[in-house]
mmCIF file of the N, C-alpha and C atoms, coordinates in Angstrom:
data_MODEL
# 
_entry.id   MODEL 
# 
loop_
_atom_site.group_PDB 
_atom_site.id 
_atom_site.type_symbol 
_atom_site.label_atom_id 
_atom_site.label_alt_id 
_atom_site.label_comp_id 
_atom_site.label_asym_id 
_atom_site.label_entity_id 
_atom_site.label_seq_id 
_atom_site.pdbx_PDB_ins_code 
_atom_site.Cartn_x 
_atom_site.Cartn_y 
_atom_site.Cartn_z 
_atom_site.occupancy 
_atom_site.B_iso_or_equiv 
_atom_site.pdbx_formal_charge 
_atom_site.auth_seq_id 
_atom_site.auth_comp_id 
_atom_site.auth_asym_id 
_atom_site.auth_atom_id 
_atom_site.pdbx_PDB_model_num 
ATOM 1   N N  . UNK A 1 1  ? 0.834   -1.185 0.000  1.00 0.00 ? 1  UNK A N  1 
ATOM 2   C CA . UNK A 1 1  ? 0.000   0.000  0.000  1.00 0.00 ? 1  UNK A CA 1 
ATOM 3   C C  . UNK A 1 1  ? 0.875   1.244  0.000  1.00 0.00 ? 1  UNK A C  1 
ATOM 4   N N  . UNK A 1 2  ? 0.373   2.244  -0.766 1.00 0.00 ? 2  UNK A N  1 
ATOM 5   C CA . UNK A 1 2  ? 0.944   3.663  -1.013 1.00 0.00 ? 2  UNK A CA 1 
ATOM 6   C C  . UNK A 1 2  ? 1.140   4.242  0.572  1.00 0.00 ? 2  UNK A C  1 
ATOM 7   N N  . UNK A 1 3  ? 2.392   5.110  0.729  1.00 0.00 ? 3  UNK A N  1 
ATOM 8   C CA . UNK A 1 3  ? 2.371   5.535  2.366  1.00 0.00 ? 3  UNK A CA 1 
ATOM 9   C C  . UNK A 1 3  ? 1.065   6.918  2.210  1.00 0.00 ? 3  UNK A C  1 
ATOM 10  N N  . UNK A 1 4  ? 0.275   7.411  1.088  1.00 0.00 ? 4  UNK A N  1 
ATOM 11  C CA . UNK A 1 4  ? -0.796  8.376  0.997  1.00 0.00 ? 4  UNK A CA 1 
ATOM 12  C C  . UNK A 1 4  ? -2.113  7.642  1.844  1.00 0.00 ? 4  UNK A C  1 
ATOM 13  N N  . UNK A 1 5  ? -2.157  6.620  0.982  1.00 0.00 ? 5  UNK A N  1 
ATOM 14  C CA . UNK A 1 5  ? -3.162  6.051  1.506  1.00 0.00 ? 5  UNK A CA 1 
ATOM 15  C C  . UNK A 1 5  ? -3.058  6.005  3.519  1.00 0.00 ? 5  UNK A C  1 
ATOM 16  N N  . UNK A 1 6  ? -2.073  5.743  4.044  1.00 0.00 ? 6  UNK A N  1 
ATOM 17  C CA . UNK A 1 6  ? -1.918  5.426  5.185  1.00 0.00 ? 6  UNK A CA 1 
ATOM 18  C C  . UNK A 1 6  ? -1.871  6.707  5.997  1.00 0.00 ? 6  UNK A C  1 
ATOM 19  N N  . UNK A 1 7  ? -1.358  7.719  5.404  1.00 0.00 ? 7  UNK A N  1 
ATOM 20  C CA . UNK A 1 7  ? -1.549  9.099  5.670  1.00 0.00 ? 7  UNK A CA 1 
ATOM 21  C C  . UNK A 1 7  ? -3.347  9.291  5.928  1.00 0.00 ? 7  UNK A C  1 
ATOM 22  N N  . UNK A 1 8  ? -4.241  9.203  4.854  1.00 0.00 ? 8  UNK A N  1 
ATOM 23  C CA . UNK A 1 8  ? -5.423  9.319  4.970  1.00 0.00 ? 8  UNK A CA 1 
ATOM 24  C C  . UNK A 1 8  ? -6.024  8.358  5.923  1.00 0.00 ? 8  UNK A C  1 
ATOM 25  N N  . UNK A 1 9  ? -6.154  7.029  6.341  1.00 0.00 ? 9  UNK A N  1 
ATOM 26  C CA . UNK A 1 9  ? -6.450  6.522  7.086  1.00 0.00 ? 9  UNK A CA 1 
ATOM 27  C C  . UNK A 1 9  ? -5.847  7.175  8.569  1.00 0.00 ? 9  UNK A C  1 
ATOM 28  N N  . UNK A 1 10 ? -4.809  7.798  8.617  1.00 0.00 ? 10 UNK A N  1 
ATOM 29  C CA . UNK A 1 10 ? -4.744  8.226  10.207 1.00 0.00 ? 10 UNK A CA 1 
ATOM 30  C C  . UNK A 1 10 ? -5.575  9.478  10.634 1.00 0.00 ? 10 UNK A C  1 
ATOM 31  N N  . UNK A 1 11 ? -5.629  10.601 8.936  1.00 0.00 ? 11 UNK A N  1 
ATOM 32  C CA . UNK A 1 11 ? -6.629  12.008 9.428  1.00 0.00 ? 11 UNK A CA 1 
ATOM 33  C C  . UNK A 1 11 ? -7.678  11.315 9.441  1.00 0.00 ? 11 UNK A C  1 
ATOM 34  N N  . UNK A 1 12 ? -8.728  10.224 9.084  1.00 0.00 ? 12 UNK A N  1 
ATOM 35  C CA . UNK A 1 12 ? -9.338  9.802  9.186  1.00 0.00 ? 12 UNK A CA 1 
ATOM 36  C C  . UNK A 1 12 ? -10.153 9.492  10.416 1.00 0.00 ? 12 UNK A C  1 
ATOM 37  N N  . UNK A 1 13 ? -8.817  8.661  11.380 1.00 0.00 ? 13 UNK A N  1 
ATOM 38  C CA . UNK A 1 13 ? -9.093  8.044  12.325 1.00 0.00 ? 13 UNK A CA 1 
ATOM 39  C C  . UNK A 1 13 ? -9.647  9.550  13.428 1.00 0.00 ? 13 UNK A C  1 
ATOM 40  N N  . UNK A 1 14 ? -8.534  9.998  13.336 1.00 0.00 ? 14 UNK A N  1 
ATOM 41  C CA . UNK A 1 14 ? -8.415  11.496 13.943 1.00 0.00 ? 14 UNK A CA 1 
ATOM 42  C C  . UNK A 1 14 ? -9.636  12.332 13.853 1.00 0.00 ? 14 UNK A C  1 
ATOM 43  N N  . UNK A 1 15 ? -10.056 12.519 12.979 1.00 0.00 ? 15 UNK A N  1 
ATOM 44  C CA . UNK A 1 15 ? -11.275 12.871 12.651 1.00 0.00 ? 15 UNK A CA 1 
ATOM 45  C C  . UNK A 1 15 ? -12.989 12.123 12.883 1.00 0.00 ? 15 UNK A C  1 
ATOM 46  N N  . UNK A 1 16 ? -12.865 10.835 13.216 1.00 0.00 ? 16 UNK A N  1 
ATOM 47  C CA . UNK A 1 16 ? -13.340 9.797  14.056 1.00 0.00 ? 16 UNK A CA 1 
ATOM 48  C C  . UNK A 1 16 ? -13.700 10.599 15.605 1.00 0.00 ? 16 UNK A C  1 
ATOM 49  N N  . UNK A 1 17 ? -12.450 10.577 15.842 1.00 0.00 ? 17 UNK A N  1 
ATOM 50  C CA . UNK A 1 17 ? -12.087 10.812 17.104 1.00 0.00 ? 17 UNK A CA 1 
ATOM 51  C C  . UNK A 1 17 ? -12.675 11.995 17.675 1.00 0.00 ? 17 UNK A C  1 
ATOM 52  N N  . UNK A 1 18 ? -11.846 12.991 16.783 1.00 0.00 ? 18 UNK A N  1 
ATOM 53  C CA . UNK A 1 18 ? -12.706 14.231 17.319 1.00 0.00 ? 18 UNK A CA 1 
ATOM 54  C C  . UNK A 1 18 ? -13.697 15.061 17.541 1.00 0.00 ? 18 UNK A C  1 
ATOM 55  N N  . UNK A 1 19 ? -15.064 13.721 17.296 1.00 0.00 ? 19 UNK A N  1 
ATOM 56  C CA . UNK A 1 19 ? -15.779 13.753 17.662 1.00 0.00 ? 19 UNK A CA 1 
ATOM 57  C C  . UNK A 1 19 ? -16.415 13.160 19.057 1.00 0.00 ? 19 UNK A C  1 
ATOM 58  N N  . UNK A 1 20 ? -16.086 12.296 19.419 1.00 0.00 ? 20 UNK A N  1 
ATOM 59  C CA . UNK A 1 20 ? -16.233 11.986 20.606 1.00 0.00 ? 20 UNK A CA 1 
ATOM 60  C C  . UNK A 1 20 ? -15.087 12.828 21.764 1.00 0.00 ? 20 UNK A C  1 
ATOM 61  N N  . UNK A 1 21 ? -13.892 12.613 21.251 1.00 0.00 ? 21 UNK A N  1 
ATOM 62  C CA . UNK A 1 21 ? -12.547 13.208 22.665 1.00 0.00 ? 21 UNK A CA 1 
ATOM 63  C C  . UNK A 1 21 ? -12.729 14.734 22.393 1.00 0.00 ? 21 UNK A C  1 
ATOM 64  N N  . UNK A 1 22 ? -12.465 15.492 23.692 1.00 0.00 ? 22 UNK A N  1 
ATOM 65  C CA . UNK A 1 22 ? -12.382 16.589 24.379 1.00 0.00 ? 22 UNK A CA 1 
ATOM 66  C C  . UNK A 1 22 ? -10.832 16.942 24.135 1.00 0.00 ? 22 UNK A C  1 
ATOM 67  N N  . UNK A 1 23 ? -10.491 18.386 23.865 1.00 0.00 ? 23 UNK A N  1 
ATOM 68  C CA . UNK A 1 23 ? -8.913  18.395 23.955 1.00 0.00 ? 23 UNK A CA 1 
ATOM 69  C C  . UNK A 1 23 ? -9.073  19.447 25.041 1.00 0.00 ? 23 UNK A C  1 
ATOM 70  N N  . UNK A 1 24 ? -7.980  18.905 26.337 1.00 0.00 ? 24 UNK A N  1 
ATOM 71  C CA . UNK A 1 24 ? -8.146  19.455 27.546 1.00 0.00 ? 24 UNK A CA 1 
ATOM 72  C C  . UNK A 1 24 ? -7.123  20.860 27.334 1.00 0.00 ? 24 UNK A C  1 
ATOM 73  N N  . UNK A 1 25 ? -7.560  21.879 27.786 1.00 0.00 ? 25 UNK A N  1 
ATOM 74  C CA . UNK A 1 25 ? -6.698  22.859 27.879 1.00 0.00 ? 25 UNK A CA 1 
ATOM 75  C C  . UNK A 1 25 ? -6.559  23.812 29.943 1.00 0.00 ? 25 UNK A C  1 
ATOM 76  N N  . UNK A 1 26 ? -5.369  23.778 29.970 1.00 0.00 ? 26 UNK A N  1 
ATOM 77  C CA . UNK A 1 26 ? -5.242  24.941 31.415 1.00 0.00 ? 26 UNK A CA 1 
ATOM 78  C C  . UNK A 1 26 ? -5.233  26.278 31.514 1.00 0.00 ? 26 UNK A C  1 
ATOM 79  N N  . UNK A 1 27 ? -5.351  27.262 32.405 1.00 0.00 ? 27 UNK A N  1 
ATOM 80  C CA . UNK A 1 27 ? -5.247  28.476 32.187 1.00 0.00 ? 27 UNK A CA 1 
ATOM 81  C C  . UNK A 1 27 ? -4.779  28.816 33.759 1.00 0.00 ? 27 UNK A C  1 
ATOM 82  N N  . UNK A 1 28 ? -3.529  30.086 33.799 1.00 0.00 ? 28 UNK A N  1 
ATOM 83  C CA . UNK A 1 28 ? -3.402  30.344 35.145 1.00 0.00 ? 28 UNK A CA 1 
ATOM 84  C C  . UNK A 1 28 ? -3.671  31.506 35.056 1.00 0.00 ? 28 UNK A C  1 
ATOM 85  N N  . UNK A 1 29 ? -4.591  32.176 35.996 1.00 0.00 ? 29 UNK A N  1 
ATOM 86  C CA . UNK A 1 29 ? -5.154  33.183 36.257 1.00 0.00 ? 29 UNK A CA 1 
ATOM 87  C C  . UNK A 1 29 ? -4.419  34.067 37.576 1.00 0.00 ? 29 UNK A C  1 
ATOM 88  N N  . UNK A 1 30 ? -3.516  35.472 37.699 1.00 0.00 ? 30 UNK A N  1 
ATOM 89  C CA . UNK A 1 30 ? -2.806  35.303 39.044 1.00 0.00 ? 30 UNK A CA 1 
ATOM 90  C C  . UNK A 1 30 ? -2.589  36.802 38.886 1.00 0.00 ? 30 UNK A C  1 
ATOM 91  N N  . UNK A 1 31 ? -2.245  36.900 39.890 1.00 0.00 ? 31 UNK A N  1 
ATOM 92  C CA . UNK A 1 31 ? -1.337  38.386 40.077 1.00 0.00 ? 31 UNK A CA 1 
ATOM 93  C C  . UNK A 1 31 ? -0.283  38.341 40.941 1.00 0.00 ? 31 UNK A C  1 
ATOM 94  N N  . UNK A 1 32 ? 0.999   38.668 40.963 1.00 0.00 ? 32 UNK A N  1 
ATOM 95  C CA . UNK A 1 32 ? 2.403   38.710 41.886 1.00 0.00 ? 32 UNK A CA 1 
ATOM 96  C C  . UNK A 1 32 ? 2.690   39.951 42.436 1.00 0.00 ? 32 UNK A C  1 
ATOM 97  N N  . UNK A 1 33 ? 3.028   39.664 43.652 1.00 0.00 ? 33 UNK A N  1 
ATOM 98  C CA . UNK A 1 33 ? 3.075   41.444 44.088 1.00 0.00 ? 33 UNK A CA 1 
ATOM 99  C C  . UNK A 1 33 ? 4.712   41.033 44.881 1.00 0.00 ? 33 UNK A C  1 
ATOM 100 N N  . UNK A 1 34 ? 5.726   41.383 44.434 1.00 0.00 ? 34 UNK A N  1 
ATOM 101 C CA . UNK A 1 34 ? 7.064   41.147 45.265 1.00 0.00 ? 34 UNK A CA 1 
ATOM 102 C C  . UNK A 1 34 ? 7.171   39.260 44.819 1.00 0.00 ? 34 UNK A C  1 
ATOM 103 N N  . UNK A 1 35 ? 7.550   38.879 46.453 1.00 0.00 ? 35 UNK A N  1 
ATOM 104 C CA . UNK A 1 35 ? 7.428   37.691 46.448 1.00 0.00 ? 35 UNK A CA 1 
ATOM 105 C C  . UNK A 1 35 ? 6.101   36.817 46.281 1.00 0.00 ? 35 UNK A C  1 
ATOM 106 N N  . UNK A 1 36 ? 5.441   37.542 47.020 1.00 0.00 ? 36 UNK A N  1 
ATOM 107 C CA . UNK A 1 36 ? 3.684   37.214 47.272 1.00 0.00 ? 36 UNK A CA 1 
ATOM 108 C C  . UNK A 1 36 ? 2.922   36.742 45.599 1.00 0.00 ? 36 UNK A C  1 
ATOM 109 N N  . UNK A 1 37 ? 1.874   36.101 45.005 1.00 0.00 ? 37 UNK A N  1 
ATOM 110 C CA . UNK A 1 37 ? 1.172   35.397 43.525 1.00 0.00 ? 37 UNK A CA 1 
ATOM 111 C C  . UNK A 1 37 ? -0.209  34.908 44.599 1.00 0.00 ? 37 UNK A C  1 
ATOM 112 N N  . UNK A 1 38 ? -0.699  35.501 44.187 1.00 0.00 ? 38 UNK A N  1 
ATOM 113 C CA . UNK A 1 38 ? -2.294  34.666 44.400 1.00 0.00 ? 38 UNK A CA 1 
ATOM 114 C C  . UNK A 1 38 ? -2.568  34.237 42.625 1.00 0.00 ? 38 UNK A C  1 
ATOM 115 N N  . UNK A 1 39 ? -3.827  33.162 42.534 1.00 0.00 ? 39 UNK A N  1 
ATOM 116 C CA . UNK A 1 39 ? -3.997  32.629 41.342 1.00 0.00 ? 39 UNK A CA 1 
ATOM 117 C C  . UNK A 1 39 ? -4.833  31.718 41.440 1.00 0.00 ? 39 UNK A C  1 
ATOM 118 N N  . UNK A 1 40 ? -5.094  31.479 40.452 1.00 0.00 ? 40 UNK A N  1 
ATOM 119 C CA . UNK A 1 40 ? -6.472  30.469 39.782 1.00 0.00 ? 40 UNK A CA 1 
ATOM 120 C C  . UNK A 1 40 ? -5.767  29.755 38.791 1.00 0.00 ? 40 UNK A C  1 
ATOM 121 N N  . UNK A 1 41 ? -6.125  28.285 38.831 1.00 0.00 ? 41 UNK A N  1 
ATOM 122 C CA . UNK A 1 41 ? -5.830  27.806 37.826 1.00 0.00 ? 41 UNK A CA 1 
ATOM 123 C C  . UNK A 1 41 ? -7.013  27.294 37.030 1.00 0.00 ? 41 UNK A C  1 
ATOM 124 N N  . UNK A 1 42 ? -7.379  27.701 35.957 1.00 0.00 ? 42 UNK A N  1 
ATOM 125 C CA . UNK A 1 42 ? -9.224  27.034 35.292 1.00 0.00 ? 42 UNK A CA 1 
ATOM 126 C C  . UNK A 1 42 ? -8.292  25.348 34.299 1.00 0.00 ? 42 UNK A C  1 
ATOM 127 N N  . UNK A 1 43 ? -9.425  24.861 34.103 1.00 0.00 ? 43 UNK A N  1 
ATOM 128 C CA . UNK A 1 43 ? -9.316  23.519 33.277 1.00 0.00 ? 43 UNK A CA 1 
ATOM 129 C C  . UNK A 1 43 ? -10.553 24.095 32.596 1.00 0.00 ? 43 UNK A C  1 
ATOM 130 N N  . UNK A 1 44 ? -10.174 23.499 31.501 1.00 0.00 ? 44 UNK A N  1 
ATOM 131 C CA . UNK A 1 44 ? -11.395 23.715 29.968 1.00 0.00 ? 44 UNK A CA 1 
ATOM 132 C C  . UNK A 1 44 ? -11.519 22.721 29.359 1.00 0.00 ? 44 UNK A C  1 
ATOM 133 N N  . UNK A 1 45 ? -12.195 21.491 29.108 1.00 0.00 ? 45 UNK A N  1 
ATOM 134 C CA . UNK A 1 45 ? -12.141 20.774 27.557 1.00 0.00 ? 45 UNK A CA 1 
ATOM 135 C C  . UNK A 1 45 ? -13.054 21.371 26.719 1.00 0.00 ? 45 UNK A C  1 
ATOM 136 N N  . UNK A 1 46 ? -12.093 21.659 25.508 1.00 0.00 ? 46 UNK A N  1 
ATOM 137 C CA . UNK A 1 46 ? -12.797 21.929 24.073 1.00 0.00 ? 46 UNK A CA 1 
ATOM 138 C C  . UNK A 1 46 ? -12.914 20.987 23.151 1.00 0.00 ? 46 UNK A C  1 
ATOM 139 N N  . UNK A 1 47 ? -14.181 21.014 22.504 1.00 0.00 ? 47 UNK A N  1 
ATOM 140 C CA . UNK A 1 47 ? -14.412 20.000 21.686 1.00 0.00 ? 47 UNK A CA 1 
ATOM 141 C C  . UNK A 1 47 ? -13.937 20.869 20.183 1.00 0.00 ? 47 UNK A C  1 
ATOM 142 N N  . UNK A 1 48 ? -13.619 19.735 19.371 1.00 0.00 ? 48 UNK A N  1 
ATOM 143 C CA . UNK A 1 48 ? -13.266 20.238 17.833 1.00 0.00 ? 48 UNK A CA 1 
ATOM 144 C C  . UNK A 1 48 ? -14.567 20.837 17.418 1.00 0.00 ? 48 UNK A C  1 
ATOM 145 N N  . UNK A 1 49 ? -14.425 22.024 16.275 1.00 0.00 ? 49 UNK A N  1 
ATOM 146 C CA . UNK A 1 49 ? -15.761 22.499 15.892 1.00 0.00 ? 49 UNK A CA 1 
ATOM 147 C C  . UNK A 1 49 ? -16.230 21.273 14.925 1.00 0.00 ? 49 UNK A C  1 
ATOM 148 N N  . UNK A 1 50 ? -17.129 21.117 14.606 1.00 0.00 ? 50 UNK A N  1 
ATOM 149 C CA . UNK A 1 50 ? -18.016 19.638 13.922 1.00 0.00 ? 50 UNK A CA 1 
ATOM 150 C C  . UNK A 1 50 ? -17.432 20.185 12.578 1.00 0.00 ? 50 UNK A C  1 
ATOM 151 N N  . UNK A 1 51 ? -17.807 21.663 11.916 1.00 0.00 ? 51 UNK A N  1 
ATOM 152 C CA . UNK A 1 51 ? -16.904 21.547 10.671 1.00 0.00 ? 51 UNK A CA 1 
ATOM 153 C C  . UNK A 1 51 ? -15.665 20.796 10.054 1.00 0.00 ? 51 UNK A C  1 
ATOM 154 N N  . UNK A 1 52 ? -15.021 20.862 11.549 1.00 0.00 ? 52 UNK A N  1 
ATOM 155 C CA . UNK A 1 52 ? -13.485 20.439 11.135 1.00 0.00 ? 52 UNK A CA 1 
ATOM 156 C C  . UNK A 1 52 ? -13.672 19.304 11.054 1.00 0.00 ? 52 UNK A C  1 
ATOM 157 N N  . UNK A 1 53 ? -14.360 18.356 11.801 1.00 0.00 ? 53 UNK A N  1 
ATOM 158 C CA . UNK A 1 53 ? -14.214 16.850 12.505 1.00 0.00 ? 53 UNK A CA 1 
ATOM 159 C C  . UNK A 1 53 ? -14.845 16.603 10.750 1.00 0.00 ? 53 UNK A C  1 
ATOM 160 N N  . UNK A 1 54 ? -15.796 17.066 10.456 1.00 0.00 ? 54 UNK A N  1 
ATOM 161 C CA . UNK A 1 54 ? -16.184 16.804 8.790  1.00 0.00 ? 54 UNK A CA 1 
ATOM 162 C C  . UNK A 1 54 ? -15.415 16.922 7.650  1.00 0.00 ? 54 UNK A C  1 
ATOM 163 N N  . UNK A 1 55 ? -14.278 18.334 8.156  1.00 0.00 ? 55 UNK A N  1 
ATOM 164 C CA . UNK A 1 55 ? -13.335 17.945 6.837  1.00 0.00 ? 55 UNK A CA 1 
ATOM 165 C C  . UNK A 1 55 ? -12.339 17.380 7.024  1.00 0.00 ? 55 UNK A C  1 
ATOM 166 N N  . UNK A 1 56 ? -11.642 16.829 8.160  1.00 0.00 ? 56 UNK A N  1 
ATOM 167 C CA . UNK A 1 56 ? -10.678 15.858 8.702  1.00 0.00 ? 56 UNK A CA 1 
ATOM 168 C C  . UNK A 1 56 ? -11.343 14.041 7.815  1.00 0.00 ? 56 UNK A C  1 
ATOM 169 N N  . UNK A 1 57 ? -12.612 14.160 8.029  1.00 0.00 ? 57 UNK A N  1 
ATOM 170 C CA . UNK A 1 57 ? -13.346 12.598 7.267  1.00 0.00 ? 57 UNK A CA 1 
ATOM 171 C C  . UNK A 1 57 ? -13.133 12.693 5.849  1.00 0.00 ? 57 UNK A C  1 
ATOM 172 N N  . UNK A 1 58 ? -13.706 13.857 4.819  1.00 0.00 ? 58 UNK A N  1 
ATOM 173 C CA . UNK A 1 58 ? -13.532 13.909 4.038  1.00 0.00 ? 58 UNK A CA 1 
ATOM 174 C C  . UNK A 1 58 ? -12.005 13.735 3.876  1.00 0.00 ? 58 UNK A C  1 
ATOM 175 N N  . UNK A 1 59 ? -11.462 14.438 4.152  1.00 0.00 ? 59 UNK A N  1 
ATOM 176 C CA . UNK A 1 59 ? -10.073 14.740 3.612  1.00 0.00 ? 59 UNK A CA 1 
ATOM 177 C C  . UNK A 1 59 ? -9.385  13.223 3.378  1.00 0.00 ? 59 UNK A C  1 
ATOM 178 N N  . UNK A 1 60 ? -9.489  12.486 4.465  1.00 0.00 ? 60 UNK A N  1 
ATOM 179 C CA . UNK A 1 60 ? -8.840  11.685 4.933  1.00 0.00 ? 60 UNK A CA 1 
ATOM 180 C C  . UNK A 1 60 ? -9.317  10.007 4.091  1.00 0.00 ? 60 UNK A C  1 
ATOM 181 N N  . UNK A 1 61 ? -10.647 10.096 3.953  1.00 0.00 ? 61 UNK A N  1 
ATOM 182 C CA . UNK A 1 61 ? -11.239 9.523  2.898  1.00 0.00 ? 61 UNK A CA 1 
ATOM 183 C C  . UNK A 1 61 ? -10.764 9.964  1.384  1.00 0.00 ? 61 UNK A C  1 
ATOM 184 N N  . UNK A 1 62 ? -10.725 10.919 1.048  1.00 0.00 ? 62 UNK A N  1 
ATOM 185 C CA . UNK A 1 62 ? -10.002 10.986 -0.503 1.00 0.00 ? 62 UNK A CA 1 
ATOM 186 C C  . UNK A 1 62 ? -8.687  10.800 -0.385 1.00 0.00 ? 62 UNK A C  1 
ATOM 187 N N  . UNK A 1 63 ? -7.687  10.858 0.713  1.00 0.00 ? 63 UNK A N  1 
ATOM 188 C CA . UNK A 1 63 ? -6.622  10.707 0.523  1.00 0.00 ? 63 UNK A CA 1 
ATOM 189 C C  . UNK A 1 63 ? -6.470  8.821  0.265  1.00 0.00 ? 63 UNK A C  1 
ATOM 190 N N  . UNK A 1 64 ? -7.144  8.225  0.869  1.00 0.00 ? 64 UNK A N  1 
ATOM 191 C CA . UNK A 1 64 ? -7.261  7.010  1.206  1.00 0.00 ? 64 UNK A CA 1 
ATOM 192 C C  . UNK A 1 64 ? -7.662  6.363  -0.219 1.00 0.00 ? 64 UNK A C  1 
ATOM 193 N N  . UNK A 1 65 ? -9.075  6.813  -1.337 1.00 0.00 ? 65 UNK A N  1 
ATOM 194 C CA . UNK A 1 65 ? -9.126  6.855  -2.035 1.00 0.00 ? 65 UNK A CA 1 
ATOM 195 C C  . UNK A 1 65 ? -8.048  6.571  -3.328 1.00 0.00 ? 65 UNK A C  1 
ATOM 196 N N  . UNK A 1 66 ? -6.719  8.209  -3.166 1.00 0.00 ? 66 UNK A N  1 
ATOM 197 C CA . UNK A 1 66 ? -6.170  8.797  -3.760 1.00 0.00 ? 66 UNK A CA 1 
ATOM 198 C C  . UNK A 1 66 ? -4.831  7.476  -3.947 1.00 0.00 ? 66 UNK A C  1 
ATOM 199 N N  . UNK A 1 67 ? -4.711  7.108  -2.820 1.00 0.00 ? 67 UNK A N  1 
ATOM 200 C CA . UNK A 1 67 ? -3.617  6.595  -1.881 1.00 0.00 ? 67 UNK A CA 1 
ATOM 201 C C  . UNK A 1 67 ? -3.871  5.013  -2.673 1.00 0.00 ? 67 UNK A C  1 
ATOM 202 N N  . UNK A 1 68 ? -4.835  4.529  -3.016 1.00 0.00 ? 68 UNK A N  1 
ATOM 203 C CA . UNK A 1 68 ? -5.269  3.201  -2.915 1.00 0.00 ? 68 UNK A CA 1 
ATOM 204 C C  . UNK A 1 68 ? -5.003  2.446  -4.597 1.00 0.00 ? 68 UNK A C  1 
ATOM 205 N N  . UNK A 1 69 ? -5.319  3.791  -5.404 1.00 0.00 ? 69 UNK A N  1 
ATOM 206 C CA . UNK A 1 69 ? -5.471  3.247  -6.979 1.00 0.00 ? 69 UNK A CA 1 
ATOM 207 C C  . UNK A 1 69 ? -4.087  2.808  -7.276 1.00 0.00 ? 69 UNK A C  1 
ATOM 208 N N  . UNK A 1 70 ? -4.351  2.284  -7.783 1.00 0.00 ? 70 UNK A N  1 
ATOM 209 C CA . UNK A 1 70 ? -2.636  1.485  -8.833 1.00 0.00 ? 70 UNK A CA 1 
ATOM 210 C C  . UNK A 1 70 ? -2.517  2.032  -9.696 1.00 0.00 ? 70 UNK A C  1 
# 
């Protein structure tokens, strides 16, 4: 098999994926005065926008396609 094709099967998978998995992100929120930092730390998971997760399938499907012919 073409290494294209195998390329497309992984945005594929990825694109699978990012529909169900969350990509976790941190944030530190603080102020320092001398030695002294008070602070917040937030946690966020963001989900992929559904556009993308749609052209990650497509994409990844024509590459696979592309990847496959002899």
């Amino acid at each position: 098999m073409k290494p294209l094709f195998w390329v497309g099967l992984v945005v594929l998978v990825l694109g699978i994926a990012s529909f169900f998995f969350a990509i976790p992100r941190q944030e530190r929120h603080g102020i320092t005065v001398g030695d002294a930092s008070v602070g917040v730390t937030t946690r966020n998971d963001q989900k992929v926008p559904t556009a993308v997760s749609i052209v990650m399938l497509v994409g990844g499907l024509a590459l696979m396609a592309i990847g496959g012919r002899k």
